[in-house]
C-alpha positions, 0 to 999 in steps of 0.5 A, a space after each residue: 694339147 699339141 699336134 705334131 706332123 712329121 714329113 721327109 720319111 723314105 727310103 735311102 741307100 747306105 750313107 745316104 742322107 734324109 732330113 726329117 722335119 716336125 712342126 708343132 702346134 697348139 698350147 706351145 711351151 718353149 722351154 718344153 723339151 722337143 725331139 726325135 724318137 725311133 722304134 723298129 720292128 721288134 724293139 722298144 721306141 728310143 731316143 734318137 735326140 732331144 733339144 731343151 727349149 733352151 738348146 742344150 742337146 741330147 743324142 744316143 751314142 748310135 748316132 752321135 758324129 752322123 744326126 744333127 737335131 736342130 729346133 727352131 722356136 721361132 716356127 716350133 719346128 724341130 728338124 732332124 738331119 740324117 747322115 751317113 744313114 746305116 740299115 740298123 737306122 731303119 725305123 718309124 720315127 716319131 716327133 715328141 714333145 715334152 720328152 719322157 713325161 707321160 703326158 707328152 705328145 707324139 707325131 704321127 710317125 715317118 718311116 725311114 728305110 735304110 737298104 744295104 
């Protein structure tokens, strides 16, 4: 099992900048894929960004040139930097680990708010 817990949720102006952080524990495999997913309200949960253990990285093109998904294996944490923040960002994110594997684990989720 693994047990994620998110912080640095909040609420942000337009173009502004929040960075998310996640620190992992339990059985920790680091070549386990980590990242960040999203869900607003009325809509299905998607990928923000993902990082294989090996550091090869993954963005949805919505946020690519603005988020910077950075992981460090050392701490088993896995950070998000958000910039240039937009309204269409707000969401729950949440933490994953292992990916789209069913038998994934998830963080508890933070909330980012973005006001126009």
């Amino acid at each position: 099992q693994v047990h994620l817990v998110e912080s640095g949720g909040g609420l942000v102006q337009a173009g502004g900048s929040l960075r998310l952080s996640c620190v992992a524990s339990g059985n920790i495999f680091r070549f386990y894929i980590m990242g960040w997913y999203r869900q607003a309200p009325g809509k299905q949960r998607e990928l923000v960004a993902i990082v294989t253990g090996s550091g090869r990285i993954n963005y949805s093109d919505s946020v690519k040139g603005r988020f910077t998904i950075s992981r460090d294996n050392t701490k088993n944490t896995v950070d998000l930097q958000m910039n240039m923040l937009k309204p269409e960002d707000t969401a729950v994110y949440y933490c994953n680990y292992g990916g789209d594997d069913p038998s994934s684990s998830w963080g508890q989720g933070t909330q980012v708010t973005v006001s126009s």
